[in-house]
C-alpha positions as CSV (number, residue, x, y, z in Angstrom):
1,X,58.9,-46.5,-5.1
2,X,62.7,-46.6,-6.4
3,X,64.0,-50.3,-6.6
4,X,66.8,-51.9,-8.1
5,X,65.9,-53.0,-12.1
6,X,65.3,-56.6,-13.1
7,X,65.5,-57.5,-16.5
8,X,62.5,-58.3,-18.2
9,X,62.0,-61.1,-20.4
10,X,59.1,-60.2,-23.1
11,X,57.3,-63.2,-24.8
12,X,57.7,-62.0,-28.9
13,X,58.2,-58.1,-30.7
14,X,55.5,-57.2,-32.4
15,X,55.5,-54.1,-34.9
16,X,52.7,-52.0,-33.5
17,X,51.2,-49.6,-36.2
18,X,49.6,-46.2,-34.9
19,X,45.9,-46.6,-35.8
20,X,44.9,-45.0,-38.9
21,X,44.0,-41.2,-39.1
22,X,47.0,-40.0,-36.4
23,X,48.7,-38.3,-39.1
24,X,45.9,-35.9,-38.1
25,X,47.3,-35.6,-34.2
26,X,50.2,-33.8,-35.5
27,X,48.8,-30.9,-37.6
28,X,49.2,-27.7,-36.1
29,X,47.5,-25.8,-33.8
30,X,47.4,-22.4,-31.9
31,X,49.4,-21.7,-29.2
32,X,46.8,-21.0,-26.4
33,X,43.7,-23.6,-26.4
34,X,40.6,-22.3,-27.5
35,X,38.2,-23.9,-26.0
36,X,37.2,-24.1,-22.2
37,X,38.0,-28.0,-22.1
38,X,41.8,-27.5,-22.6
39,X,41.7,-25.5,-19.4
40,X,40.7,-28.3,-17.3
41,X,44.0,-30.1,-18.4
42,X,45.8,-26.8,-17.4
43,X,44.6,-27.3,-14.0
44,X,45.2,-30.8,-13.6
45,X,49.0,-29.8,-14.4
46,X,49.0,-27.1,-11.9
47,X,47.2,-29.2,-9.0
48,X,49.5,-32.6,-10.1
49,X,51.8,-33.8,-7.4
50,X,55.2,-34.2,-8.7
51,X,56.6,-38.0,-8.1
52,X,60.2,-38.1,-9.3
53,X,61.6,-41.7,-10.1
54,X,65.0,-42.8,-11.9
55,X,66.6,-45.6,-13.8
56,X,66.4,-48.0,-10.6
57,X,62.5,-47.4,-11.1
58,X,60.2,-49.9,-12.6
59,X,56.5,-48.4,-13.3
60,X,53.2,-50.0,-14.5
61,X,50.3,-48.5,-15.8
62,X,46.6,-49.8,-16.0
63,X,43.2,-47.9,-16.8
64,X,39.8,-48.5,-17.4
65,X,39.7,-52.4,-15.8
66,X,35.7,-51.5,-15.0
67,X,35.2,-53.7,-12.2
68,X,31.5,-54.2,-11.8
69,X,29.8,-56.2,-9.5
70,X,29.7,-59.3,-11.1
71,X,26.6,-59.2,-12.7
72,X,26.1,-59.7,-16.5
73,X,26.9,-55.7,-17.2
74,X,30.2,-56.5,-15.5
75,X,33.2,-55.9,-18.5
76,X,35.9,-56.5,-16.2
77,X,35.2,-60.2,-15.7
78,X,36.3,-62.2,-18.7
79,X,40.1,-60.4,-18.3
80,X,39.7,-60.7,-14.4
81,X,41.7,-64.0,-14.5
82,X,44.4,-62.3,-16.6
83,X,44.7,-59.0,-15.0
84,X,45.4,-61.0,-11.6
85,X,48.4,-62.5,-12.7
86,X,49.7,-60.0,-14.7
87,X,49.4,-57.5,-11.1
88,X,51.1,-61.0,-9.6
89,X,54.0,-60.6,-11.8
90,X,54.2,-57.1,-11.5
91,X,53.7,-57.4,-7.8
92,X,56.8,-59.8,-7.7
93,X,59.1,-58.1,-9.8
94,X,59.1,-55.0,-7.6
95,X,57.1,-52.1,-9.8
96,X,55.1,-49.6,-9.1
97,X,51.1,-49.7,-10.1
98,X,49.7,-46.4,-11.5
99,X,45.9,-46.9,-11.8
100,X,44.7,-44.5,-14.7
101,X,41.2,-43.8,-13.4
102,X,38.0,-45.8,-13.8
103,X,39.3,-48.6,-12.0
104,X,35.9,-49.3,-10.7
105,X,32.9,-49.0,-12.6
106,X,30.6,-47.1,-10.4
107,X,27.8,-45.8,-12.8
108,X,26.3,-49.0,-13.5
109,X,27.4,-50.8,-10.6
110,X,26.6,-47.8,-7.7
111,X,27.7,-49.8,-5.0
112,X,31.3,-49.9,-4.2
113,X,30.3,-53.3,-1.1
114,X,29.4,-55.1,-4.5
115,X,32.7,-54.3,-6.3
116,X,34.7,-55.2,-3.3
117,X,32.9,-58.6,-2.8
118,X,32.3,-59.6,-6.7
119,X,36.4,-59.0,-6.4
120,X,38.2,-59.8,-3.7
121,X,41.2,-61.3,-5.1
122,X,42.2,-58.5,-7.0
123,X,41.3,-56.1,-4.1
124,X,44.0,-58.3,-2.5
125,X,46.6,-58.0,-4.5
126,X,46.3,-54.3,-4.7
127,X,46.3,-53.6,-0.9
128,X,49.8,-55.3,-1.6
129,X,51.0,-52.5,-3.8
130,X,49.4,-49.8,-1.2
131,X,51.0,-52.1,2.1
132,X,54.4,-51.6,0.5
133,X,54.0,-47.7,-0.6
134,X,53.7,-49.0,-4.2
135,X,50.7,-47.7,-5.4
136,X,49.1,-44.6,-7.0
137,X,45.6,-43.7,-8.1
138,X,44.0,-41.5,-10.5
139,X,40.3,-41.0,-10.7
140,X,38.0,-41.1,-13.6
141,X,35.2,-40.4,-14.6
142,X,33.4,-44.0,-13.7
143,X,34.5,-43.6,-10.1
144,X,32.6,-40.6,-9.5
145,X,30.0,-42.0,-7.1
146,X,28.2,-38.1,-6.5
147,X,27.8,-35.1,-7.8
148,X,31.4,-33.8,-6.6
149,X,32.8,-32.1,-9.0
150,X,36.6,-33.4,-7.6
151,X,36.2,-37.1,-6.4
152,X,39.9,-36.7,-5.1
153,X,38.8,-33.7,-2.8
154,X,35.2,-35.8,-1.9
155,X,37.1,-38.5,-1.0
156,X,40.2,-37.1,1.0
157,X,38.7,-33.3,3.0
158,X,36.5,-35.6,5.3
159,X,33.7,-33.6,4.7
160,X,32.1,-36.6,2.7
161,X,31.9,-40.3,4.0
162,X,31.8,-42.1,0.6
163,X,35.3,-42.4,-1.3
164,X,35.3,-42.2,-4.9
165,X,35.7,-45.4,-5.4
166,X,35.9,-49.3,-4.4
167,X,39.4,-49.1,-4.2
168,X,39.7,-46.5,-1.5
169,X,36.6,-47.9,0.5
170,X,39.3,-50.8,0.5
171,X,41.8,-49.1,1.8
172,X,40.3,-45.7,3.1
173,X,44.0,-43.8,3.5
174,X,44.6,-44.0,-0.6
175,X,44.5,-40.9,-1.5
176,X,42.8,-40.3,-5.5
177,X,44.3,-37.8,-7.5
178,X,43.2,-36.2,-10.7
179,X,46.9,-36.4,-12.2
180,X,50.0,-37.0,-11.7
181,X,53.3,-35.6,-13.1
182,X,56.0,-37.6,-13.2
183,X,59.7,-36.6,-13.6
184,X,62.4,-38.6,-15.3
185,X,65.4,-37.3,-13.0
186,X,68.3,-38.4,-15.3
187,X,67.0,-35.6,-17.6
188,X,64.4,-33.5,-16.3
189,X,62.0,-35.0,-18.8
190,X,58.1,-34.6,-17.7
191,X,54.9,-37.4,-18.1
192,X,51.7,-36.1,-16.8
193,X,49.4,-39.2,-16.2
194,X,45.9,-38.5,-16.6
195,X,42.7,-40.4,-17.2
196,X,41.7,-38.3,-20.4
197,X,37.7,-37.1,-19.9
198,X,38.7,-33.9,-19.2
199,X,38.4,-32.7,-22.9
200,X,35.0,-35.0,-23.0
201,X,32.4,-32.7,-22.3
202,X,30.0,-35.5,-21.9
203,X,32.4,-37.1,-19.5
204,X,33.4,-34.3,-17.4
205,X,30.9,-31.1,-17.7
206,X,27.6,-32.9,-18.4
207,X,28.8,-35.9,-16.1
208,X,25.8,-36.0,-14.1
209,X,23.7,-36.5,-17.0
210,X,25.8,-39.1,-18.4
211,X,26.1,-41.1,-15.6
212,X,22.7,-41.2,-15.2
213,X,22.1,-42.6,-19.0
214,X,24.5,-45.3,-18.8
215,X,23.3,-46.3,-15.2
216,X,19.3,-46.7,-16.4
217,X,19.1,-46.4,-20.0
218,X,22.3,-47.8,-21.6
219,X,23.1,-50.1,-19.2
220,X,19.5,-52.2,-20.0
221,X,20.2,-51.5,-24.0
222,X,23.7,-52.6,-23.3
223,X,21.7,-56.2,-22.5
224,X,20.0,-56.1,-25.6
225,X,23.5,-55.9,-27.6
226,X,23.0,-52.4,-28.2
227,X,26.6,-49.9,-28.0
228,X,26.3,-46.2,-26.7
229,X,26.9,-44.1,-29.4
230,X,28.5,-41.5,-27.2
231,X,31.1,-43.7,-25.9
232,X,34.8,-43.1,-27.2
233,X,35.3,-47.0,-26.5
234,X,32.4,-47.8,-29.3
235,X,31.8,-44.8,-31.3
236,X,34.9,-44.4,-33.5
237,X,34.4,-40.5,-34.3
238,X,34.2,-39.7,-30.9
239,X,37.6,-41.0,-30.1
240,X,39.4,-40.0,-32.6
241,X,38.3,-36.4,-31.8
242,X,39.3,-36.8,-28.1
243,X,42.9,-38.0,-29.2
244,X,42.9,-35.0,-31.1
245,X,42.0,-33.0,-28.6
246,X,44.7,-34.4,-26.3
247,X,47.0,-34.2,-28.9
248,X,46.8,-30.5,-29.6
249,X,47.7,-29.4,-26.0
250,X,50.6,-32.5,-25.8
251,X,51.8,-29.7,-28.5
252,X,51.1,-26.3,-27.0
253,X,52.3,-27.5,-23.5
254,X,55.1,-29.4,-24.8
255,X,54.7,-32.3,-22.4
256,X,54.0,-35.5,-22.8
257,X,50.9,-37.3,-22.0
258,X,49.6,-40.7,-20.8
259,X,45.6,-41.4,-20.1
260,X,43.3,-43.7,-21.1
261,X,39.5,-43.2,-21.4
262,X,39.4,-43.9,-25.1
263,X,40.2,-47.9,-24.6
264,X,42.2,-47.6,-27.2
265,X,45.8,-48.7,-26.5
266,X,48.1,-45.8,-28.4
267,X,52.1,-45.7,-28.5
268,X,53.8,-43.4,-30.7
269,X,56.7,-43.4,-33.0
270,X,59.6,-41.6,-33.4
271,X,58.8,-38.5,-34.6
272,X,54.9,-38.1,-33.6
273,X,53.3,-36.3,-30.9
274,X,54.2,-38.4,-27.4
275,X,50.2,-39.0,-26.7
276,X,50.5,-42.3,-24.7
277,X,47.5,-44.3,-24.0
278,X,47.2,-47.3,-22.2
279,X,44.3,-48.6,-23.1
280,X,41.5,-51.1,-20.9
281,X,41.5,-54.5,-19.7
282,X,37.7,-55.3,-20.9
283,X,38.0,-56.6,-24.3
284,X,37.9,-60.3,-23.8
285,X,40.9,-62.4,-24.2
286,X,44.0,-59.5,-23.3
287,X,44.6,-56.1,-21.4
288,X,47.2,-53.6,-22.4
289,X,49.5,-51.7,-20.0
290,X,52.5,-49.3,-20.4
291,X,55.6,-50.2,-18.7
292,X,58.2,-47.6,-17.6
293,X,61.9,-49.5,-16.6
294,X,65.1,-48.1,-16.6
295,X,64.0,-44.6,-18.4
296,X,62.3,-46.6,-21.3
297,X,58.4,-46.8,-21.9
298,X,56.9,-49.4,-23.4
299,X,53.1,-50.6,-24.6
300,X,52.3,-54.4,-23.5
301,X,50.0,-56.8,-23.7
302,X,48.9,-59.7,-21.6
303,X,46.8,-63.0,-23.0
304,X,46.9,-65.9,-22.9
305,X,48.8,-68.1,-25.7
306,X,47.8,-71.5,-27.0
307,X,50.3,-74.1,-25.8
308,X,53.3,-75.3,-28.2
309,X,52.2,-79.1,-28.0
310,X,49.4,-80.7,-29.2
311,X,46.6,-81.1,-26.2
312,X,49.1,-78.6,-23.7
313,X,47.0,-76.2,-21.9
314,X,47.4,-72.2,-22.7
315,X,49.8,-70.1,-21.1
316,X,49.6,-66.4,-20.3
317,X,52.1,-64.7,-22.2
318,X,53.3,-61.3,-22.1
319,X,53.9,-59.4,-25.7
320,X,55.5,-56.2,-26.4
321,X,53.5,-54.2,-28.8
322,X,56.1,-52.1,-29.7
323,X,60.3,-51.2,-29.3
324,X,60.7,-49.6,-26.1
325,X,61.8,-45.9,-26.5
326,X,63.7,-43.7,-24.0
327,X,61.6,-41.0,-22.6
328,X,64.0,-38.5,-23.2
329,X,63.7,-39.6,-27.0
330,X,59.8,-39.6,-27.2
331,X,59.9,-35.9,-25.6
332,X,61.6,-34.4,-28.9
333,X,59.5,-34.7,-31.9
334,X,58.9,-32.8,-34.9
335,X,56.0,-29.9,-35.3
Protein backbone atom coordinates (compact mmCIF):
# COMPACT_ATOMS: atom_id res chain seq x y z
CA UNK A 1 0.00 0.00 0.00
CA UNK A 2 3.11 2.43 0.80
CA UNK A 3 4.62 3.86 -2.41
CA UNK A 4 6.94 6.51 -3.17
CA UNK A 5 4.77 10.23 -3.64
CA UNK A 6 4.28 11.81 -6.98
CA UNK A 7 3.40 15.20 -7.16
CA UNK A 8 0.07 16.10 -8.07
CA UNK A 9 -0.88 18.57 -10.40
CA UNK A 10 -4.59 20.04 -9.54
CA UNK A 11 -6.56 21.76 -12.40
CA UNK A 12 -7.68 25.30 -10.31
CA UNK A 13 -8.22 26.15 -6.09
CA UNK A 14 -11.42 26.66 -5.37
CA UNK A 15 -12.63 28.20 -1.90
CA UNK A 16 -14.98 25.52 -0.59
CA UNK A 17 -17.49 26.93 2.01
CA UNK A 18 -18.92 24.40 4.67
CA UNK A 19 -22.63 24.21 3.85
CA UNK A 20 -24.77 26.28 5.79
CA UNK A 21 -26.02 25.28 9.35
CA UNK A 22 -22.47 23.42 10.48
CA UNK A 23 -21.91 26.02 13.00
CA UNK A 24 -24.48 23.63 14.60
CA UNK A 25 -21.80 20.45 14.36
CA UNK A 26 -19.73 22.01 16.86
CA UNK A 27 -22.09 22.81 19.81
CA UNK A 28 -21.42 20.73 22.72
CA UNK A 29 -22.49 17.67 23.76
CA UNK A 30 -22.20 15.08 26.63
CA UNK A 31 -19.54 13.05 27.08
CA UNK A 32 -21.07 9.43 26.73
CA UNK A 33 -23.67 9.18 23.70
CA UNK A 34 -27.08 8.91 24.67
CA UNK A 35 -28.66 7.18 22.36
CA UNK A 36 -28.26 3.43 21.28
CA UNK A 37 -27.15 4.53 17.59
CA UNK A 38 -23.83 6.01 18.88
CA UNK A 39 -22.96 2.55 20.18
CA UNK A 40 -22.95 0.98 16.78
CA UNK A 41 -20.01 3.50 15.92
CA UNK A 42 -18.38 2.32 19.15
CA UNK A 43 -18.30 -1.06 17.83
CA UNK A 44 -17.24 -0.32 14.48
CA UNK A 45 -14.03 1.28 16.23
CA UNK A 46 -13.43 -1.66 18.31
CA UNK A 47 -13.93 -4.37 15.38
CA UNK A 48 -11.81 -1.83 12.79
CA UNK A 49 -8.60 -3.23 11.46
CA UNK A 50 -5.85 -0.88 11.93
CA UNK A 51 -3.97 -0.05 8.44
CA UNK A 52 -1.07 2.17 9.19
CA UNK A 53 0.34 4.21 6.16
CA UNK A 54 3.07 7.16 6.04
CA UNK A 55 4.18 10.13 3.99
CA UNK A 56 5.34 7.77 0.96
CA UNK A 57 1.41 6.79 0.99
CA UNK A 58 -1.02 8.09 -1.51
CA UNK A 59 -4.87 7.22 -0.56
CA UNK A 60 -8.12 7.73 -2.48
CA UNK A 61 -11.50 7.68 -1.22
CA UNK A 62 -14.88 7.02 -3.08
CA UNK A 63 -18.52 6.20 -1.74
CA UNK A 64 -21.85 5.88 -2.75
CA UNK A 65 -21.03 5.29 -6.87
CA UNK A 66 -24.54 3.14 -6.83
CA UNK A 67 -23.81 0.97 -9.64
CA UNK A 68 -27.14 -0.44 -10.82
CA UNK A 69 -27.74 -2.58 -13.58
CA UNK A 70 -28.03 -0.36 -16.24
CA UNK A 71 -31.50 0.17 -16.36
CA UNK A 72 -33.23 3.56 -16.15
CA UNK A 73 -33.13 3.43 -12.02
CA UNK A 74 -29.32 3.11 -12.53
CA UNK A 75 -27.63 6.68 -10.83
CA UNK A 76 -24.27 5.53 -11.43
CA UNK A 77 -24.44 5.77 -15.19
CA UNK A 78 -24.21 9.37 -16.32
CA UNK A 79 -20.73 9.75 -13.97
CA UNK A 80 -19.69 6.15 -15.12
CA UNK A 81 -17.58 7.64 -17.99
CA UNK A 82 -15.91 9.99 -15.43
CA UNK A 83 -15.37 7.84 -12.52
CA UNK A 84 -13.35 5.43 -15.02
CA UNK A 85 -10.79 7.68 -15.69
CA UNK A 86 -10.54 9.30 -12.71
CA UNK A 87 -9.88 5.31 -11.02
CA UNK A 88 -7.38 5.30 -14.42
CA UNK A 89 -5.47 8.10 -13.07
CA UNK A 90 -5.47 7.03 -9.75
CA UNK A 91 -4.65 3.57 -10.88
CA UNK A 92 -1.49 5.01 -12.68
CA UNK A 93 -0.24 7.23 -10.18
CA UNK A 94 0.24 4.44 -7.64
CA UNK A 95 -2.73 5.10 -4.76
CA UNK A 96 -4.59 3.26 -2.83
CA UNK A 97 -8.63 2.98 -3.38
CA UNK A 98 -10.76 2.96 -0.19
CA UNK A 99 -14.35 2.19 -1.25
CA UNK A 100 -16.74 3.94 1.46
CA UNK A 101 -19.63 1.44 1.21
CA UNK A 102 -22.49 1.29 -1.17
CA UNK A 103 -20.41 0.76 -4.08
CA UNK A 104 -23.07 -1.31 -5.59
CA UNK A 105 -26.54 -0.58 -5.42
CA UNK A 106 -28.12 -3.79 -4.42
CA UNK A 107 -31.74 -2.76 -3.19
CA UNK A 108 -33.04 -1.74 -6.41
CA UNK A 109 -30.83 -3.64 -8.48
CA UNK A 110 -30.92 -7.32 -6.34
CA UNK A 111 -28.81 -8.94 -8.67
CA UNK A 112 -25.10 -8.53 -8.31
CA UNK A 113 -24.63 -10.87 -12.40
CA UNK A 114 -26.55 -7.53 -13.52
CA UNK A 115 -24.07 -5.08 -11.83
CA UNK A 116 -21.16 -6.97 -12.99
CA UNK A 117 -22.33 -7.12 -16.70
CA UNK A 118 -24.09 -3.47 -16.93
CA UNK A 119 -20.18 -2.69 -15.71
CA UNK A 120 -17.49 -4.40 -16.70
CA UNK A 121 -15.09 -1.81 -17.32
CA UNK A 122 -15.06 -0.44 -14.12
CA UNK A 123 -15.17 -4.00 -12.54
CA UNK A 124 -11.87 -4.08 -14.49
CA UNK A 125 -10.12 -1.49 -13.33
CA UNK A 126 -10.85 -2.35 -9.75
CA UNK A 127 -9.58 -5.94 -9.89
CA UNK A 128 -6.40 -3.87 -10.74
CA UNK A 129 -6.31 -2.15 -7.43
CA UNK A 130 -7.23 -5.71 -5.58
CA UNK A 131 -4.33 -7.66 -8.19
CA UNK A 132 -1.76 -5.27 -6.80
CA UNK A 133 -2.93 -5.35 -2.92
CA UNK A 134 -4.32 -1.83 -3.47
CA UNK A 135 -7.59 -1.96 -2.51
CA UNK A 136 -9.94 -1.80 0.54
CA UNK A 137 -13.73 -2.08 0.96
CA UNK A 138 -16.19 -0.89 3.29
CA UNK A 139 -19.78 -2.00 3.16
CA UNK A 140 -22.93 0.01 3.29
CA UNK A 141 -26.00 -0.13 3.68
CA UNK A 142 -27.02 -0.63 -0.28
CA UNK A 143 -24.79 -3.67 -0.44
CA UNK A 144 -26.63 -5.57 1.95
CA UNK A 145 -28.13 -8.27 -0.30
CA UNK A 146 -29.95 -10.34 3.00
CA UNK A 147 -31.08 -10.03 6.15
CA UNK A 148 -27.44 -10.35 7.70
CA UNK A 149 -27.09 -8.09 10.14
CA UNK A 150 -23.00 -7.87 9.26
CA UNK A 151 -22.56 -8.25 5.40
CA UNK A 152 -18.73 -8.31 6.11
CA UNK A 153 -19.22 -11.58 8.41
CA UNK A 154 -22.10 -13.00 5.56
CA UNK A 155 -19.73 -12.56 3.08
CA UNK A 156 -16.26 -13.78 4.60
CA UNK A 157 -17.36 -16.99 7.59
CA UNK A 158 -18.38 -19.21 4.51
CA UNK A 159 -21.44 -20.03 6.01
CA UNK A 160 -23.35 -17.96 3.29
CA UNK A 161 -22.70 -18.22 -0.51
CA UNK A 162 -23.76 -14.72 -1.58
CA UNK A 163 -21.16 -11.84 -0.95
CA UNK A 164 -22.38 -8.60 0.04
CA UNK A 165 -21.87 -7.18 -2.88
CA UNK A 166 -20.97 -7.06 -6.80
CA UNK A 167 -17.67 -6.28 -6.06
CA UNK A 168 -16.70 -9.28 -4.09
CA UNK A 169 -18.75 -11.73 -6.34
CA UNK A 170 -15.94 -10.14 -8.65
CA UNK A 171 -13.37 -11.06 -6.85
CA UNK A 172 -14.68 -13.51 -4.10
CA UNK A 173 -11.22 -13.22 -1.70
CA UNK A 174 -12.07 -9.19 -1.03
CA UNK A 175 -12.74 -9.16 2.17
CA UNK A 176 -15.75 -6.14 3.23
CA UNK A 177 -15.26 -4.54 6.36
CA UNK A 178 -17.52 -2.29 8.29
CA UNK A 179 -14.65 0.31 9.10
CA UNK A 180 -11.46 0.90 8.90
CA UNK A 181 -8.99 2.86 11.16
CA UNK A 182 -6.31 4.34 9.73
CA UNK A 183 -3.08 5.59 11.38
CA UNK A 184 -0.97 8.51 10.29
CA UNK A 185 2.46 6.98 11.61
CA UNK A 186 4.56 10.25 11.48
CA UNK A 187 2.28 11.32 14.44
CA UNK A 188 0.05 8.69 15.79
CA UNK A 189 -2.94 10.69 14.41
CA UNK A 190 -6.15 8.34 13.86
CA UNK A 191 -9.04 8.46 10.67
CA UNK A 192 -11.77 5.93 11.19
CA UNK A 193 -13.32 5.41 7.66
CA UNK A 194 -16.85 4.46 7.80
CA UNK A 195 -19.88 4.52 5.53
CA UNK A 196 -22.10 6.61 7.98
CA UNK A 197 -25.73 4.64 8.38
CA UNK A 198 -24.89 3.53 11.52
CA UNK A 199 -26.56 6.57 13.34
CA UNK A 200 -29.52 6.18 10.55
CA UNK A 201 -31.99 4.16 12.18
CA UNK A 202 -33.75 3.71 8.96
CA UNK A 203 -30.58 2.64 7.30
CA UNK A 204 -29.20 0.40 9.78
CA UNK A 205 -31.93 -0.91 12.57
CA UNK A 206 -35.06 -0.85 10.30
CA UNK A 207 -32.86 -1.86 7.15
CA UNK A 208 -35.06 -4.62 6.18
CA UNK A 209 -37.92 -2.44 5.86
CA UNK A 210 -36.16 0.13 4.04
CA UNK A 211 -34.76 -1.86 1.59
CA UNK A 212 -37.80 -3.28 0.84
CA UNK A 213 -39.53 0.34 0.15
CA UNK A 214 -36.92 1.61 -2.06
CA UNK A 215 -36.77 -1.82 -3.96
CA UNK A 216 -40.80 -1.86 -4.80
CA UNK A 217 -42.30 1.29 -3.82
CA UNK A 218 -39.72 4.09 -4.29
CA UNK A 219 -37.95 2.76 -6.85
CA UNK A 220 -41.33 2.90 -9.36
CA UNK A 221 -42.08 6.57 -7.79
CA UNK A 222 -38.50 7.35 -8.34
CA UNK A 223 -39.75 6.82 -12.33
CA UNK A 224 -42.41 9.12 -11.89
CA UNK A 225 -39.81 12.03 -10.70
CA UNK A 226 -40.86 11.53 -7.33
CA UNK A 227 -37.65 11.81 -4.31
CA UNK A 228 -37.85 9.59 -1.06
CA UNK A 229 -38.43 11.78 1.63
CA UNK A 230 -36.39 9.60 3.98
CA UNK A 231 -33.34 9.82 2.06
CA UNK A 232 -30.35 12.02 3.55
CA UNK A 233 -29.27 12.50 -0.26
CA UNK A 234 -32.88 14.28 -1.01
CA UNK A 235 -34.39 15.21 2.26
CA UNK A 236 -32.33 18.11 3.53
CA UNK A 237 -33.40 17.74 7.43
CA UNK A 238 -32.56 14.33 7.41
CA UNK A 239 -28.97 14.97 6.66
CA UNK A 240 -28.19 17.57 8.45
CA UNK A 241 -29.37 15.59 11.57
CA UNK A 242 -27.12 12.62 10.60
CA UNK A 243 -24.04 15.02 10.31
CA UNK A 244 -24.94 16.09 13.52
CA UNK A 245 -25.09 13.00 14.81
CA UNK A 246 -21.65 12.01 13.46
CA UNK A 247 -20.41 15.07 14.64
CA UNK A 248 -21.18 14.79 18.24
CA UNK A 249 -19.29 11.49 18.78
CA UNK A 250 -16.13 12.92 16.22
CA UNK A 251 -16.21 15.12 19.67
CA UNK A 252 -16.73 12.63 22.49
CA UNK A 253 -14.31 10.10 20.83
CA UNK A 254 -11.98 12.67 19.82
CA UNK A 255 -11.17 11.02 16.50
CA UNK A 256 -11.62 11.95 13.34
CA UNK A 257 -14.13 10.76 10.86
CA UNK A 258 -14.56 10.10 7.17
CA UNK A 259 -17.98 8.38 5.63
CA UNK A 260 -20.27 9.11 3.21
CA UNK A 261 -24.03 8.11 3.04
CA UNK A 262 -25.26 11.71 3.12
CA UNK A 263 -23.92 12.43 -0.67
CA UNK A 264 -23.02 15.36 0.52
CA UNK A 265 -19.29 16.13 -0.06
CA UNK A 266 -18.10 17.87 3.55
CA UNK A 267 -14.43 19.18 4.31
CA UNK A 268 -13.78 21.18 7.28
CA UNK A 269 -11.86 24.14 8.28
CA UNK A 270 -9.50 24.99 10.62
CA UNK A 271 -10.96 24.98 13.67
CA UNK A 272 -14.23 22.81 13.19
CA UNK A 273 -15.00 19.45 14.10
CA UNK A 274 -12.83 17.01 11.46
CA UNK A 275 -16.19 15.23 10.11
CA UNK A 276 -14.98 14.37 6.51
CA UNK A 277 -17.28 13.25 3.98
CA UNK A 278 -16.65 12.29 0.68
CA UNK A 279 -19.54 12.57 -0.91
CA UNK A 280 -21.18 10.20 -4.27
CA UNK A 281 -20.46 9.97 -7.77
CA UNK A 282 -24.33 10.08 -8.97
CA UNK A 283 -25.06 13.64 -9.48
CA UNK A 284 -24.67 14.09 -13.18
CA UNK A 285 -21.76 15.86 -14.61
CA UNK A 286 -18.88 15.30 -11.43
CA UNK A 287 -17.93 12.95 -8.47
CA UNK A 288 -16.12 14.00 -5.43
CA UNK A 289 -13.35 12.05 -3.66
CA UNK A 290 -10.87 12.70 -0.67
CA UNK A 291 -7.33 12.32 -1.36
CA UNK A 292 -4.82 11.45 1.36
CA UNK A 293 -0.81 12.25 0.00
CA UNK A 294 2.08 12.91 1.93
CA UNK A 295 0.09 13.33 5.39
CA UNK A 296 -2.33 15.94 3.74
CA UNK A 297 -6.18 15.27 3.05
CA UNK A 298 -7.79 16.92 0.57
CA UNK A 299 -11.66 17.16 -1.03
CA UNK A 300 -11.63 16.76 -5.05
CA UNK A 301 -13.66 16.87 -7.69
CA UNK A 302 -13.72 15.35 -11.13
CA UNK A 303 -15.75 16.76 -14.34
CA UNK A 304 -15.37 17.48 -17.17
CA UNK A 305 -14.34 21.15 -18.35
CA UNK A 306 -15.37 22.88 -21.61
CA UNK A 307 -12.42 23.14 -23.87
CA UNK A 308 -10.29 26.65 -24.03
CA UNK A 309 -10.85 27.01 -28.00
CA UNK A 310 -13.77 27.69 -29.72
CA UNK A 311 -15.27 24.14 -31.17
CA UNK A 312 -12.37 21.95 -28.86
CA UNK A 313 -13.92 19.15 -27.32
CA UNK A 314 -14.27 19.01 -23.23
CA UNK A 315 -11.66 17.75 -21.08
CA UNK A 316 -11.93 16.02 -17.72
CA UNK A 317 -10.43 18.07 -15.22
CA UNK A 318 -9.54 17.52 -11.78
CA UNK A 319 -10.39 20.53 -9.16
CA UNK A 320 -9.51 20.94 -5.64
CA UNK A 321 -12.39 22.01 -3.58
CA UNK A 322 -10.51 23.09 -0.86
CA UNK A 323 -6.50 23.83 0.62
CA UNK A 324 -5.18 20.57 1.56
CA UNK A 325 -4.64 20.34 5.41
CA UNK A 326 -2.22 18.13 7.32
CA UNK A 327 -3.97 15.53 9.33
CA UNK A 328 -2.21 16.22 12.24
CA UNK A 329 -3.66 19.91 11.91
CA UNK A 330 -7.31 18.83 11.32
CA UNK A 331 -7.07 16.49 14.58
CA UNK A 332 -6.75 19.66 16.99
CA UNK A 333 -9.70 21.82 16.95
CA UNK A 334 -11.53 23.97 19.20
CA UNK A 335 -14.61 22.67 21.65
Amino acid sequence: MITPTLPLHPTSHVAYRPPSGRNQLVRKCSPRPRFPIYRSLYEVLETAPTIPFDNSARLVFFGDCHRGAGDWSDQFLCNKSIYCQALTYYLDHQFTYIELGDGDELWKSGSGAAIRQAHREVFALLRYFHRDGRLYKVWGNHDVISGEANPARQSNNGNHDRPASALQESSPDIQAHEGLLLKYLPSGTQLLAVHGHQVDLLSSRLSTLSRLIVGSFWKQMQRCGFRDPTSPAQNHAVRNRLERRIARWVKDTRRMVLCGHTHRPVFPQAGQVPYFNVGSCIYPGSITCIEICNGDIALVKWHMSPGLRDNSQSRLARTLLAAPRHLPDCANWAD
